[in-house]
C-alpha positions in Angstrom: 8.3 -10.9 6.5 5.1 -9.3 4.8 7.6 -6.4 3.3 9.4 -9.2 1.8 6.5 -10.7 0.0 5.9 -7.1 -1.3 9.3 -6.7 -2.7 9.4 -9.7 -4.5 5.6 -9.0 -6.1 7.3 -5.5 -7.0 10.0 -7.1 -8.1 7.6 -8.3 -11.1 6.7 -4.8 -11.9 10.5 -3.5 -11.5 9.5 -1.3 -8.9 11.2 -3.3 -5.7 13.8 -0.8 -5.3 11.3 1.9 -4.7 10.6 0.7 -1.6 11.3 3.3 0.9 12.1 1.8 4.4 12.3 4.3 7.5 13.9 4.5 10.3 11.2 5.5 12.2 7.6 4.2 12.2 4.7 5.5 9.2 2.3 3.1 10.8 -0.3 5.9 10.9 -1.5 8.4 8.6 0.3 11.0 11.0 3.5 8.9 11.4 3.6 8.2 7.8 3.7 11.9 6.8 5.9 13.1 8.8 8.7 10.3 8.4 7.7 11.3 4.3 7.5 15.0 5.2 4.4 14.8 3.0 1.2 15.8 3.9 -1.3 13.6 5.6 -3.6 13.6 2.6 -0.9 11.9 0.3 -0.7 9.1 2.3 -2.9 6.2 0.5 -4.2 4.3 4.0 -5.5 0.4 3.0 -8.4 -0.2 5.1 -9.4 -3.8 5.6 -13.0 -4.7 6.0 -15.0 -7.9 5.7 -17.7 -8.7 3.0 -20.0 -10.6 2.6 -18.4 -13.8 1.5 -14.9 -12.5 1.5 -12.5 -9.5 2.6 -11.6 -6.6 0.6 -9.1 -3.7 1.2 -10.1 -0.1 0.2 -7.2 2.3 -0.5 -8.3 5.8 0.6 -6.6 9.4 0.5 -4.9 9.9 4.3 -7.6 12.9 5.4 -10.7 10.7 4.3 -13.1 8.1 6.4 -15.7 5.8 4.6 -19.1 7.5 3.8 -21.4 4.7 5.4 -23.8 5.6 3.3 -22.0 5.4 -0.1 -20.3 2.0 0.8 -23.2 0.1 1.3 -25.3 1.5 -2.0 -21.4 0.5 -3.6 -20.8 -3.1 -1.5 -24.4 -4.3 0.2 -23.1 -4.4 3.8 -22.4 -2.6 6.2 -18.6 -1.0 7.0 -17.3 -3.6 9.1 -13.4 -3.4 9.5 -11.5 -6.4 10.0 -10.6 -7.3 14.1 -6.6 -7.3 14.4 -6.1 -11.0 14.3 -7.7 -11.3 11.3 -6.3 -8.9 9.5 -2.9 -10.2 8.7 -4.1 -13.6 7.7 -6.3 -11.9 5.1 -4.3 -9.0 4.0 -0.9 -10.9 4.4 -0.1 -7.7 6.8 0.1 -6.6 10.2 -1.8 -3.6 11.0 0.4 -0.5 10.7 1.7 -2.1 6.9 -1.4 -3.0 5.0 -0.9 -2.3 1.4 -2.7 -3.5 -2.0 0.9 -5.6 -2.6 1.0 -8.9 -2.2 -2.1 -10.0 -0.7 -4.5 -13.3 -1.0 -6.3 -14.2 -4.0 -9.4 -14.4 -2.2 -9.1 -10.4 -1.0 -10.6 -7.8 -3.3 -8.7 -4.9 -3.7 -10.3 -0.9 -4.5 -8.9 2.0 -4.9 -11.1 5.0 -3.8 -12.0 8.0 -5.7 -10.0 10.3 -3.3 -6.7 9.3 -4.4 -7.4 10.9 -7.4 -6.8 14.2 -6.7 -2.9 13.5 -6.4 -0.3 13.2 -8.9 1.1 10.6 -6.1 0.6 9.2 -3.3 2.4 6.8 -0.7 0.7 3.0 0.3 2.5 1.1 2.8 4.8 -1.8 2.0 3.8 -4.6 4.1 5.5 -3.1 7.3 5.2 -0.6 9.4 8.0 1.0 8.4 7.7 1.1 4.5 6.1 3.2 1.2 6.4 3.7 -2.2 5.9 6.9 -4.2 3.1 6.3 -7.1 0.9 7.8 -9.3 -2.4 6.9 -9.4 -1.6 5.4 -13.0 1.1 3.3 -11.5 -1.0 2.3 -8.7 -3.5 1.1 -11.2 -0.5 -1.1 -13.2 0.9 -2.4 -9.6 -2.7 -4.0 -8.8 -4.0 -5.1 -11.9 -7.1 -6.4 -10.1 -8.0 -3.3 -8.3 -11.4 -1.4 -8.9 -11.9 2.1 -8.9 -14.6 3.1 -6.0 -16.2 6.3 -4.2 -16.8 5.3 -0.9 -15.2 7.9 1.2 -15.6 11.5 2.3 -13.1 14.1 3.3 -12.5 14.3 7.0 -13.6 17.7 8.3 -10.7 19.8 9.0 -9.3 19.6 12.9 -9.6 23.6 14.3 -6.0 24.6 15.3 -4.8 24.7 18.9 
């Protein structure tokens, strides 16, 4: 199990008991803030997308999308997420629990600009049931690797019903 994997490679940073597992499912930005009762924007959503020789997550503030425009100046191609059976086998997650934890060599991890507006955030575990609480600091010190970015833009606000 992919939430496994992550505990153990939190388990190197002594942060595997602050996984936080739910009972109900935070497979969404929506679902995830409400099982948190946080707000959507504090939820740090790992998109997967596939490079030109290799994939590479990109860990985003919950209310933002990628600016097409600002990641291809920042990676050369066009946005093109990952399709759902190749997500897991280069994330090491299912959709619904991709996280920066625990994932292939050969994936690049960054960490966009919009998550650092927040004195913490909350990234999946590897399941779709699973977060930790981190600063943007800690985040930093949990992926090592990770590069800072600005490829997204703030989603427009939805008008109220």
């Amino acid at each position: 199990m992919a939430i496994e994997c992550v505990r153990e490679y939190l388990r190197a940073y002594g942060r595997e008991q602050d996984i936080i597992e739910l009972d109900t499912s935070s497979a969404t930005v929506e679902l995830a803030a409400a099982a948190l009762h946080t707000k959507p924007e504090r939820i740090a959503k790992s998109l997967s997308f596939m490079g030109k020789e290799q994939p590479f997550i990109v860990v985003c503030a919950g209310d933002c999308k990628v600016d097409n425009h600002k990641f291809k100046e920042t990676f050369h191609v066009k946005a093109k997420m990952l399709k759902g059976d190749e997500v897991e086998r280069c994330t090491n997650h299912a959709i619904g629990g991709v996280c920066p934890f625990a994932v292939p060599e050969g994936t690049a991890i960054y960490l966009d600009a919009s998550l650092r507006r927040f004195d913490h955030v909350f990234p999946a575990c590897g399941s779709a049931n699973s977060a930790i609480r981190v600063s943007c600091e800690e985040l930093e010190t949990l992926v090592p690797r990770a590069r800072w970015v600005d490829v997204c833009k703030q989603e427009a606000p939805q008008p109220a019903d």
